[in-house]
BANU-7636 format. One record per residue (C-alpha): residue in one letter; chain; x, y, z. Coordinates in Angstrom, 2 decimals. Each point is the difference from the previous one (the first is absolute). Layout:
residues N
[atom "A"; "A"; [X; Y; Z]];
...
end
This chain:
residues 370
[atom "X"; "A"; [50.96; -58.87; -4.98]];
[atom "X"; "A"; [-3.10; 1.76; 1.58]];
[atom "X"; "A"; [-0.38; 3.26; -0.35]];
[atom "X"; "A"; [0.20; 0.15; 4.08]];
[atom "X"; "A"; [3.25; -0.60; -0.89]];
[atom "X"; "A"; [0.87; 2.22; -2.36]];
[atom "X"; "A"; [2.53; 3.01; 0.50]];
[atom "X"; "A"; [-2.07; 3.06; 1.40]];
[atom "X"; "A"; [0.20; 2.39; -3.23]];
[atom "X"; "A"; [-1.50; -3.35; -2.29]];
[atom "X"; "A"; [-2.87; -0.10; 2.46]];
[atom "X"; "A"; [-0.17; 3.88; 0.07]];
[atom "X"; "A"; [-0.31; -0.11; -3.67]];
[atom "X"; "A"; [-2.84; -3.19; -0.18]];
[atom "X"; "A"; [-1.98; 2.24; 2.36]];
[atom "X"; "A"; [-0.20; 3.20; -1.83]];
[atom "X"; "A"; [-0.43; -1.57; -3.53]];
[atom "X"; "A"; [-2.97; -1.97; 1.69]];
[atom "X"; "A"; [-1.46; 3.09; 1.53]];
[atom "X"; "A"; [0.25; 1.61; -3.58]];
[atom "X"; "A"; [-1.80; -2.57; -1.50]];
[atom "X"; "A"; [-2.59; 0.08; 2.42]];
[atom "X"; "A"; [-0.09; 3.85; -0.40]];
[atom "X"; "A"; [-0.22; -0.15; -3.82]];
[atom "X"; "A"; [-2.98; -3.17; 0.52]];
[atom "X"; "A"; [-1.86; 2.44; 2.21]];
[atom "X"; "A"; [0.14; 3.14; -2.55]];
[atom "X"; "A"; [-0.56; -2.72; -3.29]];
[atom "X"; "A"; [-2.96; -1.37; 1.63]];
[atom "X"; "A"; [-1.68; 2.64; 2.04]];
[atom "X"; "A"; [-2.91; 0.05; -2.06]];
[atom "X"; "A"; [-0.72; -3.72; 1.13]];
[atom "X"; "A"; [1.75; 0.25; 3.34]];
[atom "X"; "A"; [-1.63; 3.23; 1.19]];
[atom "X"; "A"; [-3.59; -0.77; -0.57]];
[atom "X"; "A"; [0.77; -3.77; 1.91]];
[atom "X"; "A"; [1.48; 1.90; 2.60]];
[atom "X"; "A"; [-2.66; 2.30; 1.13]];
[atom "X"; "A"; [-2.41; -2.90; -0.40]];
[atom "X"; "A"; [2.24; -2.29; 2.30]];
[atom "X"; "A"; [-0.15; 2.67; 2.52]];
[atom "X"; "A"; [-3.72; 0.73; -0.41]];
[atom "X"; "A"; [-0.45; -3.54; 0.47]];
[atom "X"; "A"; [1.25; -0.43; 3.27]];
[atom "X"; "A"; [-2.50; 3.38; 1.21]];
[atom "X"; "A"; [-3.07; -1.90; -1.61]];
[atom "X"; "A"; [0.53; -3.77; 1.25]];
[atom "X"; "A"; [-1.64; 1.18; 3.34]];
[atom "X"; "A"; [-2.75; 1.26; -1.76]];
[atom "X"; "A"; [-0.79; -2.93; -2.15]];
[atom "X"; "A"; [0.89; -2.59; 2.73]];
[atom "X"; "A"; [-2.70; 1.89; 2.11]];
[atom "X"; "A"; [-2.46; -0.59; -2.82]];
[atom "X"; "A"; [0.99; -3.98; 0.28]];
[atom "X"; "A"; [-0.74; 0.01; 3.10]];
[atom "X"; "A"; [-3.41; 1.21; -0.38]];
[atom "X"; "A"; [-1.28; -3.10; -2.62]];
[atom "X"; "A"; [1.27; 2.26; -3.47]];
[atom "X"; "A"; [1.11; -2.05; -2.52]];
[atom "X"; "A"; [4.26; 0.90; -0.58]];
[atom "X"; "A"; [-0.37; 0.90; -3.27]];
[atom "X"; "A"; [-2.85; 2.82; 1.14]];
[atom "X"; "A"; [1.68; 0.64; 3.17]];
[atom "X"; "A"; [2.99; 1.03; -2.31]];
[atom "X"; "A"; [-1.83; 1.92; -2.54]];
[atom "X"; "A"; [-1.88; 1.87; 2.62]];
[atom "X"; "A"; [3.70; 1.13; 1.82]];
[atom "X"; "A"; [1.25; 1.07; -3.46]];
[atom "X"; "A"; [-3.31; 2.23; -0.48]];
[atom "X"; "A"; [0.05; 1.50; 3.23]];
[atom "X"; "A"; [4.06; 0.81; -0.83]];
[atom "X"; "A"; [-1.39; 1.41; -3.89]];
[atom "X"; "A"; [-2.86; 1.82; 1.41]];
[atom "X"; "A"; [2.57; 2.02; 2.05]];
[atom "X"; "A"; [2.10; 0.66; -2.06]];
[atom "X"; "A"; [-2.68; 1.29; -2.52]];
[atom "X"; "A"; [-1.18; 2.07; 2.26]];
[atom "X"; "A"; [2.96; 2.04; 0.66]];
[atom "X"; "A"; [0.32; 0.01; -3.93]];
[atom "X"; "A"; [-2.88; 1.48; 0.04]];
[atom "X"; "A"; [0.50; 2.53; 2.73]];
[atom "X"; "A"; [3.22; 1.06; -1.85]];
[atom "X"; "A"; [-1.95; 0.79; -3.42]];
[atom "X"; "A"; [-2.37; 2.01; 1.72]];
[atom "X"; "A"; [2.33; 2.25; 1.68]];
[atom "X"; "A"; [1.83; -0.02; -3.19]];
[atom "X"; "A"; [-2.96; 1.35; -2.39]];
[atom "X"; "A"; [-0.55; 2.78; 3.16]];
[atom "X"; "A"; [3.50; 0.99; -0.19]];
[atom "X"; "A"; [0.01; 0.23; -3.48]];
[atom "X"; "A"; [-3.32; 2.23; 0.08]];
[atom "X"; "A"; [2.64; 2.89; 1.93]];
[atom "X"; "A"; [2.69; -0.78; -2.07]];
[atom "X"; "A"; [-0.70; 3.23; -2.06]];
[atom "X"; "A"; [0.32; 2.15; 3.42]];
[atom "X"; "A"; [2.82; -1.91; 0.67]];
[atom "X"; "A"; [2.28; 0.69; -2.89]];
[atom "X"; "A"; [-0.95; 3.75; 0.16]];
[atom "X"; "A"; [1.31; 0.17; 2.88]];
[atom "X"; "A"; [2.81; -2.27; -0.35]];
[atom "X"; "A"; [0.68; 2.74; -3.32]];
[atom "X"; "A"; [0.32; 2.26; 2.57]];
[atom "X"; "A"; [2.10; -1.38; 2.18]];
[atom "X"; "A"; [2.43; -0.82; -2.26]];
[atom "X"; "A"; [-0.07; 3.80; -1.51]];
[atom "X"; "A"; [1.00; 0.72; 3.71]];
[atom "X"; "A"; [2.68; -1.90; -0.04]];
[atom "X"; "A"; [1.51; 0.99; -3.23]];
[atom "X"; "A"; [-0.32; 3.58; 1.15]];
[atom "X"; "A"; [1.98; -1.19; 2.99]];
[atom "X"; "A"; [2.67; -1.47; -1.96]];
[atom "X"; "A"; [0.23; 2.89; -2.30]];
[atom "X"; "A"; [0.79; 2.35; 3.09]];
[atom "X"; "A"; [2.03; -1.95; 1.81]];
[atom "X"; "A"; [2.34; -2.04; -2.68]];
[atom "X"; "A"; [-0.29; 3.11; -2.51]];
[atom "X"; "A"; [-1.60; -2.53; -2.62]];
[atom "X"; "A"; [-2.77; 1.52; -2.33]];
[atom "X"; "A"; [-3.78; -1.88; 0.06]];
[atom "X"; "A"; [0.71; -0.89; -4.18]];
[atom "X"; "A"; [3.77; -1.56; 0.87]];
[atom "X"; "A"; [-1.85; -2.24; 2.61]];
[atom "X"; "A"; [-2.52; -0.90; -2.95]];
[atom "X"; "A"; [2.52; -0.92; -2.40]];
[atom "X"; "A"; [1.79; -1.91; 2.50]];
[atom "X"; "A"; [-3.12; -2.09; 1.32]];
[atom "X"; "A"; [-0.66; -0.80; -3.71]];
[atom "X"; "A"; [3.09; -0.96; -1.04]];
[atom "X"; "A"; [-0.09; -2.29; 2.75]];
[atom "X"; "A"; [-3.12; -1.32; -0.54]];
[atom "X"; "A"; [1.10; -0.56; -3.87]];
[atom "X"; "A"; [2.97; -2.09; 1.15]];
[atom "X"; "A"; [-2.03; -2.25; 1.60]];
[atom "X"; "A"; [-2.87; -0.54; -2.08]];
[atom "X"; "A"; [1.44; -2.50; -2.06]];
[atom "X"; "A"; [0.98; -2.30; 3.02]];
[atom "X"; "A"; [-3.30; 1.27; 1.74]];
[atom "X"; "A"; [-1.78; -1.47; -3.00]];
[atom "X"; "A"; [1.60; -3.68; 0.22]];
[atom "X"; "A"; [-0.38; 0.02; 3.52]];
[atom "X"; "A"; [-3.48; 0.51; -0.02]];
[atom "X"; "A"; [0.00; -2.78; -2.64]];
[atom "X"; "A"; [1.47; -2.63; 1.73]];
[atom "X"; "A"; [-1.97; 0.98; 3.87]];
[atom "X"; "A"; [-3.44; -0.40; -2.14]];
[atom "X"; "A"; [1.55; -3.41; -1.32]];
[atom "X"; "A"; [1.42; -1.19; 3.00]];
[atom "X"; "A"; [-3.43; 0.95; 1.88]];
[atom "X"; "A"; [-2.22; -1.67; -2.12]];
[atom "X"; "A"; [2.17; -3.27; 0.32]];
[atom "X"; "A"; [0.43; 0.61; 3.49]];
[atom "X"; "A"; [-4.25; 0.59; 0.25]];
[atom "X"; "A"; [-1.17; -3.81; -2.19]];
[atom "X"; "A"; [2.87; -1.81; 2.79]];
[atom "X"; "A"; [-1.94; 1.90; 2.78]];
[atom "X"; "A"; [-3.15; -1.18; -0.76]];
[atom "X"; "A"; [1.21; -3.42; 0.43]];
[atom "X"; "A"; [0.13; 0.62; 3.94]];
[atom "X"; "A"; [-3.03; -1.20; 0.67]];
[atom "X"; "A"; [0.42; -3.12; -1.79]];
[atom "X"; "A"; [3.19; -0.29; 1.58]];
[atom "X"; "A"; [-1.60; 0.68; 3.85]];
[atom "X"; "A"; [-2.73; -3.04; -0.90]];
[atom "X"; "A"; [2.03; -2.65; -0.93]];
[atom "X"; "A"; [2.35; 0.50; 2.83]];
[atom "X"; "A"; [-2.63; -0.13; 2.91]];
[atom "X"; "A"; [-1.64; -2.95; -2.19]];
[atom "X"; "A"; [3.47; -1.70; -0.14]];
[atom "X"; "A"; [0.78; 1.15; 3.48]];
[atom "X"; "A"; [0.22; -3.57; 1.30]];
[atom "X"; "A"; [2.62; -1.39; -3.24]];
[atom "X"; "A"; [2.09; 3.06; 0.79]];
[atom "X"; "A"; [0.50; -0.84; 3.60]];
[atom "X"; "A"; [0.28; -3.86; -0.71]];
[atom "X"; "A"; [2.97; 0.74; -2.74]];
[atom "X"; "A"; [1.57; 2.18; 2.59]];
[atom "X"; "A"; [-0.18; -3.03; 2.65]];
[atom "X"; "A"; [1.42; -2.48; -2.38]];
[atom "X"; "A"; [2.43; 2.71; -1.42]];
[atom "X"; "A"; [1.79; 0.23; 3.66]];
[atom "X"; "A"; [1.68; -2.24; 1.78]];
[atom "X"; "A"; [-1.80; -3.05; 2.06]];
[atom "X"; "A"; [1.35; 1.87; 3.14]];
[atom "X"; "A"; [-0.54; 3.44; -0.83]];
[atom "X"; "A"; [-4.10; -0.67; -0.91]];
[atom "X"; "A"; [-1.51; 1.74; 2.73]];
[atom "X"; "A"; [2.84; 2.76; -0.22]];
[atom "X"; "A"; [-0.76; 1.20; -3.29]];
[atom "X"; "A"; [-4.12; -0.38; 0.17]];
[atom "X"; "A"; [0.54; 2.65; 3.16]];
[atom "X"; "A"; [2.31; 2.03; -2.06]];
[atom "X"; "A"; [-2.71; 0.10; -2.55]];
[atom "X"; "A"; [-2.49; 0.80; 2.14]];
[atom "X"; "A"; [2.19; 2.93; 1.78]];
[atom "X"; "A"; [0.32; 1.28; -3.43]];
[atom "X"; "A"; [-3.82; 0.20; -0.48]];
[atom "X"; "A"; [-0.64; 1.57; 3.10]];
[atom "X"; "A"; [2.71; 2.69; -0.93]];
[atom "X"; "A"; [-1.91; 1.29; -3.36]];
[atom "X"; "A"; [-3.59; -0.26; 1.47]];
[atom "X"; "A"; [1.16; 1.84; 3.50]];
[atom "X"; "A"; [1.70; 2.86; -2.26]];
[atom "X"; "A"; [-2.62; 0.09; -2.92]];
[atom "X"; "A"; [-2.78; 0.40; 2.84]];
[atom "X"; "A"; [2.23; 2.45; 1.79]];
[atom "X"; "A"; [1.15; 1.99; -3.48]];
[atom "X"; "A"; [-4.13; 0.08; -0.59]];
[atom "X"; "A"; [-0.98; 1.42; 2.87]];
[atom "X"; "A"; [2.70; 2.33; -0.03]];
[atom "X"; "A"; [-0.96; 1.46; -3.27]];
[atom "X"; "A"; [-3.25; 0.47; 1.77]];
[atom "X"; "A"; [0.71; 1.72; 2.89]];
[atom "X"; "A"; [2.71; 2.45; -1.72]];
[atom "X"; "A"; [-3.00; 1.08; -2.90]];
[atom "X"; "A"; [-2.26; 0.66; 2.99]];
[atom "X"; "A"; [2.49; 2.22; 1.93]];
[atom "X"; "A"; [1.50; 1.56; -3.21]];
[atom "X"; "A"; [-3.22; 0.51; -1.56]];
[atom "X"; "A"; [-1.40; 1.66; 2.91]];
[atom "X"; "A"; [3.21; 2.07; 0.26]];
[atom "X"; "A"; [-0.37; 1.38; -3.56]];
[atom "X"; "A"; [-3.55; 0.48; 0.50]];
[atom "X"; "A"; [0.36; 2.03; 3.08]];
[atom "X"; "A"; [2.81; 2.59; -1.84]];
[atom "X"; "A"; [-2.95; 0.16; -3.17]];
[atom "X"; "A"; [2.72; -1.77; -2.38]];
[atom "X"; "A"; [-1.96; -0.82; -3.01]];
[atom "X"; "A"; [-0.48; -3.40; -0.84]];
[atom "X"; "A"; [1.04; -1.30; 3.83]];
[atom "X"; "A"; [-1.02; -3.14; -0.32]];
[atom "X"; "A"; [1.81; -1.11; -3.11]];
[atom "X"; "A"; [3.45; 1.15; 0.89]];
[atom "X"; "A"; [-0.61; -1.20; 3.73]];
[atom "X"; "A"; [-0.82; -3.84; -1.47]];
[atom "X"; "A"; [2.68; 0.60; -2.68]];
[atom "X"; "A"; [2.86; 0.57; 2.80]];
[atom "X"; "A"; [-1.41; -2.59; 2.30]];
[atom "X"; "A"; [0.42; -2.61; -3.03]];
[atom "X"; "A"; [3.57; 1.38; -1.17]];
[atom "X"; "A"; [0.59; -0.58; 3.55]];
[atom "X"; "A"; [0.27; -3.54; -1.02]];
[atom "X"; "A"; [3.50; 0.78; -1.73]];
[atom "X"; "A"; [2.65; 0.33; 2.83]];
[atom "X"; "A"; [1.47; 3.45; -0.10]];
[atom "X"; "A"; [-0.25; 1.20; -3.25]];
[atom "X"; "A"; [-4.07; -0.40; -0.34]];
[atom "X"; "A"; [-0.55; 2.32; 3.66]];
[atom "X"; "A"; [2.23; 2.44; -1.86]];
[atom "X"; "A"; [-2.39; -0.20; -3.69]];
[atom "X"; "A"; [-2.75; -0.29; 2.93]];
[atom "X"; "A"; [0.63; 3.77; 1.53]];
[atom "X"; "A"; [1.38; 1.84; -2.91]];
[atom "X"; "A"; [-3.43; -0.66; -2.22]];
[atom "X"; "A"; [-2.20; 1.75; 2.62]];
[atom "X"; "A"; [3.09; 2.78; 0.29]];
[atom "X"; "A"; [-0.18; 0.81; -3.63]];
[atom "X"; "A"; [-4.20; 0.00; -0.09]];
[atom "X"; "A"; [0.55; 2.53; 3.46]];
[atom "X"; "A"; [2.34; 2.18; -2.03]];
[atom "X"; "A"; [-2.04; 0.22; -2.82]];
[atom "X"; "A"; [-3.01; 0.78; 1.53]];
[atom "X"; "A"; [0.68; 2.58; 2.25]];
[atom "X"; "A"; [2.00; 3.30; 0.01]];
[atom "X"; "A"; [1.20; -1.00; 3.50]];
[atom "X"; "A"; [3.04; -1.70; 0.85]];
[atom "X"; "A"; [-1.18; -0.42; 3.66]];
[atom "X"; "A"; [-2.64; -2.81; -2.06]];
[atom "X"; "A"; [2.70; -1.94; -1.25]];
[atom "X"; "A"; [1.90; -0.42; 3.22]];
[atom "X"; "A"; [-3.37; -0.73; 1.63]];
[atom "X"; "A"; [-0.45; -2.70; -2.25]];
[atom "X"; "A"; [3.90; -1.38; 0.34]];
[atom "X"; "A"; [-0.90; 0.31; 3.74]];
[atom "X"; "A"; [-2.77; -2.51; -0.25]];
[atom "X"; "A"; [2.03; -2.63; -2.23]];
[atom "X"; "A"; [2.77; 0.62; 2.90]];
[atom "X"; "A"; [-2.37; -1.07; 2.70]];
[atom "X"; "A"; [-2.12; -2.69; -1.46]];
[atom "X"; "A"; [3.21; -1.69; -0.92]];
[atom "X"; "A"; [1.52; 0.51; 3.47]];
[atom "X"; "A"; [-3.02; -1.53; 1.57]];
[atom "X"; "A"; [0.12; -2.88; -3.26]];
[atom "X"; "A"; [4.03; -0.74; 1.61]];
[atom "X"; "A"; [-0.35; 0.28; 3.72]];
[atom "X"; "A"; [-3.45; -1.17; 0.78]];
[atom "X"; "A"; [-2.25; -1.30; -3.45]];
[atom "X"; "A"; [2.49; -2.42; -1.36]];
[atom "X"; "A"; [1.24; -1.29; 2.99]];
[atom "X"; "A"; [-3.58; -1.36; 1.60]];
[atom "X"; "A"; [-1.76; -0.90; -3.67]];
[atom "X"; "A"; [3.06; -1.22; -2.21]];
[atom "X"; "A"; [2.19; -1.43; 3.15]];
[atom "X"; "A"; [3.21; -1.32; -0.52]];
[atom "X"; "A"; [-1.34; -2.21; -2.67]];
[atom "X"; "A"; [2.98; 0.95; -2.32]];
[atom "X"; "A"; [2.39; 1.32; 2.61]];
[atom "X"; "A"; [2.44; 0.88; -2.49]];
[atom "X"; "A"; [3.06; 2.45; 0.95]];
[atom "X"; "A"; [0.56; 3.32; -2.01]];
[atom "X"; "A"; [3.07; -0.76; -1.86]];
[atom "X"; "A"; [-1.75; -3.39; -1.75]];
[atom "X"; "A"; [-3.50; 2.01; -0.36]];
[atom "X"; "A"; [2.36; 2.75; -2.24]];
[atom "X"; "A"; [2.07; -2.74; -1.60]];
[atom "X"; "A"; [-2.70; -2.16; -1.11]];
[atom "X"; "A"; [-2.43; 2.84; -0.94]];
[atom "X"; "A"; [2.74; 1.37; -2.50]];
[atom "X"; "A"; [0.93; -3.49; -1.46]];
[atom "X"; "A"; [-3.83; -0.70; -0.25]];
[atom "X"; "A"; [-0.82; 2.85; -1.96]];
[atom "X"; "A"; [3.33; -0.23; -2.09]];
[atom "X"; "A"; [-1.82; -3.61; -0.91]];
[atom "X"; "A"; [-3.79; 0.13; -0.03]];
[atom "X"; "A"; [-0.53; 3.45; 0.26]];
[atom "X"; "A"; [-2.93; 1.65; 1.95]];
[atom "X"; "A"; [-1.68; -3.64; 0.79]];
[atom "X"; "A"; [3.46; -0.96; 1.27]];
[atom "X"; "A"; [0.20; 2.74; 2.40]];
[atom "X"; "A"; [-3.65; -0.72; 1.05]];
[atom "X"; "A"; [0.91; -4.16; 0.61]];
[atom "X"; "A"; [3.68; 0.62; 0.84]];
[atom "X"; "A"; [-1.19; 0.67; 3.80]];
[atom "X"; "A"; [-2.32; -3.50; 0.67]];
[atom "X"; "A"; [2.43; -2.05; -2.12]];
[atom "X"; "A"; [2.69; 1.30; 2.13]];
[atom "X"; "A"; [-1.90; -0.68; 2.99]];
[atom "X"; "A"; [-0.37; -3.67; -1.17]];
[atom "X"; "A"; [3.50; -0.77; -0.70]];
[atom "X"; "A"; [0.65; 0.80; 3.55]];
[atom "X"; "A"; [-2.07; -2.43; 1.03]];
[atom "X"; "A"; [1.41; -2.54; -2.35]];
[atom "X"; "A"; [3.54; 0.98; 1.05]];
[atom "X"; "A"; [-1.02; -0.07; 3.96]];
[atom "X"; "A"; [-1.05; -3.76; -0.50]];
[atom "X"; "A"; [2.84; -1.59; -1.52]];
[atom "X"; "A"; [3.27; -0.20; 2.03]];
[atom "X"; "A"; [2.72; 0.88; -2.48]];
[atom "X"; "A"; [-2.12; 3.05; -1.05]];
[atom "X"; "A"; [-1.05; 1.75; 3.63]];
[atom "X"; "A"; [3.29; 1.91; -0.67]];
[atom "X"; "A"; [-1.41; 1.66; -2.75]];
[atom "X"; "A"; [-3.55; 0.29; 1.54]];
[atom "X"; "A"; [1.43; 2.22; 2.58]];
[atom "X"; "A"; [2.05; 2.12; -2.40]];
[atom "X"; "A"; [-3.74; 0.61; -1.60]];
[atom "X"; "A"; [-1.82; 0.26; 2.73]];
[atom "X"; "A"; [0.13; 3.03; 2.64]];
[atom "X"; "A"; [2.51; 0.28; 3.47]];
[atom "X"; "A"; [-0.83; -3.65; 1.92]];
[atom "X"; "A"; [3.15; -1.43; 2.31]];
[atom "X"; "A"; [-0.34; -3.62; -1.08]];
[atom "X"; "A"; [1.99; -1.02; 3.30]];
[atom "X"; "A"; [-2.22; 1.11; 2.51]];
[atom "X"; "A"; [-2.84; -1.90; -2.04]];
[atom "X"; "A"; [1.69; -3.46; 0.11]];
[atom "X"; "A"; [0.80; 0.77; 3.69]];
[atom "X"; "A"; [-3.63; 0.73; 1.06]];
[atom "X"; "A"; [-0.94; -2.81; -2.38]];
[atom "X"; "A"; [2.88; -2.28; 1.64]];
[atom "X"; "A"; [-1.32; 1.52; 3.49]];
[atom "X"; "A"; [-4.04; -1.12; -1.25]];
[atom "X"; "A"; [1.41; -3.77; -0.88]];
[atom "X"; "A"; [2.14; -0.35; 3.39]];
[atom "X"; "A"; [-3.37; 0.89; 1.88]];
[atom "X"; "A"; [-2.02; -2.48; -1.88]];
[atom "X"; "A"; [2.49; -2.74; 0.40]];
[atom "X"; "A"; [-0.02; 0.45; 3.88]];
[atom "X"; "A"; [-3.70; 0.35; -0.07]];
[atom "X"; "A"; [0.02; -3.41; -1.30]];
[atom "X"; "A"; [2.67; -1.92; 1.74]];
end
C-alpha cells in the first residue's frame, strides 16, 4: 500500500515524525549546516561578480578569489569600524556608570516612596537574586564560550565553502539537470535560476538598506548631540536585518544611551522620535524601491518562521530565515502540486485572475497566429 493510500491520521503521523527529524538534523548539525548556508547564499550575490571578471580574460580560479576578497575586505572593514567605536565607548564608560549609579539611586528612592520598601530591602533582594542565579549564570557562560568557539572554526570555513561552489558551479547545475526529469529539464534550470536572482536581488537590496538607514539615523543622532551617533545609528540599521525583534534592540540601545546622558526626558523621546521616523520611511518608501518584493513574504509566515528559526539556529537563523523563506517560495511557485503552499507563504495574490489574464495573453497569441 502507498502511503497515498494510507488512512489520514497514518499519513498525519509520517509527516510530523519526518518534520521532527528534520528539525532535530537541523539543530544536530547547525554547526556544519549554518556556515554552508550563509555561504550558499553568499554565493549566489558573488557569481555576478566573478562571472564579470570571466568576461574580462581573468582566469576562474582568480576571478573567484578576487569576488571572495572583495566580500572579506567588507566585511573586515565593518569589523573594524565596530572595534573602533567600541574602544571610544569604552573610553566614557567611567562617565557612564556614574551616571548610570545615579540613575539607579533615583529609582530606588522612587520605589522606596511609592511601594514603602527601604533602599537596604531592595539590596538584599537584588543580591539574593543575583546569588540564585550565579550558579546557572556560570554554566551558561560556559557552554555560549564553547558553543562560540565551535560555532567560530565552522565559520571560517565559508570562504572555502563560497570557492568551491562558484568553481563547481557548472557540476552543480549538470547534477540538477540529470537529477530531474527528461521533461522537466528546462523547468528546474529556471527554477534554479529564479532562486538565484531571489538572494542576490534581496542581499543587494538588504545592503543598501543598511546603508541608507546608518546615513539617516546617524545624521539623526548627530543632529540631537547623542554621543556616539554613528555607532548606534549603524548598529540599528544592521539589527534592522532581524525582522521585528532587531528594529526593537535597534531603538531601545540609542533610548538607554539618551537616558543616560542627559537629565532630560524630552532627549529620550527625541531620540525614540527619530527611530520612529527613519523606520517609517525604511516601511513605506526605503524598502519598497531598494529591497522590492524580492521576498514578498506575508506577516503571519515572516512571524512564524522568524520564531521557529531562532528556536533552531538562533540569531543566524533569524538573520537567514527571511532569504531562505523567500527561496522556498520560489521553489514552491514552480512546481504544480506545491503552488498551494507557495501562496499560503507568499503575500495576498488572487491566483484566478492570473490564469485568466494569462489564459486571456495565450487566446491573443493564438489568434495572432492563425
Amino acid at each position: 500500500m502507498n502511503v497515498s493510500e494510507q488512512p489520514f491520521y497514518v499519513r498525519a503521523t509520517i509527516h510530523l515524525l519526518l518534520v521532527g527529524l528534520i528539525i532535530a538534523f537541523l539543530i544536530l548539525a547547525q554547526n556544519i549546516l549554518i556556515p554552508l548556508t550563509i555561504a550558499i547564499v553568499f554565493t549566489f550575490l558573488l557569481l555576478p561578480i566573478s562571472n564579470r571578471l570571466q568576461q574580462w580574460r581573468f582566469p576562474k580560479v582568480l576571478a573567484i578569489l578576487i569576488s571572495i576578497l572583495i566580500a572579506m575586505t567588507i566585511f573586515i572593514s565593518l569589523l573594524y569600524f565596530f572595534y573602533s567605536q567600541i574602544l571610544s565607548f569604552a573610553n566614557d564608560w567611567p562617565v557612564l556608570q556614574k551616571t548610570l549609579n545615579a540613575k539607579w539611586e533615583s529609582f530606588q528612592h522612587f520605589i522606596s516612596e511609592t511601594f514603602n520598601v527601604s533602599s537596604h530591602e531592595q539590596q538584599v533582594w537584588l543580591k539574593s537574586k543575583i546569588q540564585e542565579s550565579a550558579g546557572t549564570g556560570g554554566v551558561l557562560v560556559l557552554g555560549f564560550f564553547s558553543a562560540t568557539t565551535s560555532f567560530l572554526a565552522s565559520f571560517a570555513l565559508i570562504p572555502i565553502y563560497i570557492f568551491f561552489l562558484s568553481f563547481y558551479k557548472y557540476k552543480i547545475k549538470e547534477f540538477i539537470r540529470l537529477v530531474a526529469e527528461d521533461d522537466k529539464h528546462n523547468q528546474v534550470l529556471e527554477m534554479v535560476k529564479q532562486v538565484s536572482k531571489v538572494s542576490q536581488k534581496y542581499l543587494v537590496g538588504i545592503f543598501l538598506d543598511v546603508v541608507i538607514l546608518s546615513v539617516l539615523n546617524s545624521t539623526g543622532f548627530l543632529i540631537l548631540g547623542l554621543q556616539h551617533a554613528i555607532l548606534f545609528g549603524v548598529l540599528a540599521s544592521i539589527l534592522n536585518i532581524i525582522p521585528y525583534i532587531g528594529i526593537l534592540i535597534g531603538s531601545i540601545l540609542p533610548i538607554m544611551m539618551a537616558f543616560l546622558t542627559k537629565d532630560s526626558m524630552s532627549f529620550a523621546l527625541g531620540v525614540a522620535g527619530i527611530c520612529l521616523f527613519v523606520q517609517f520611511l525604511d516601511n513605506n518608501f526605503i524598502t519598497p524601491y531598494v529591497v522590492g518584493s524580492s521576498v514578498s513574504i506575508n506577516p503571519l509566515t515572516a512571524t512564524i518562521v522568524l520564531v521557529a528559526s531562532a528556536l533552531i539556529w538562533g540569531i543566524p537563523g533569524m538573520i537567514l530565515c527571511m532569504p531562505l523563506t523567500g527561496m522556498a517560495k520560489v521553489v514552491c511557485d514552480n512546481i504544480d502540486s506545491m503552488k498551494p503552499y507557495g501562496y499560503l507563504l507568499g503575500e495576498e495574490i488572487n491566483y484566478r485572475e492570473e490564469e485568466l489574464i494569462h489564459h486571456k495573453l495565450a487566446k491573443r497569441i493564438w489568434i495572432r497566429k492563425k
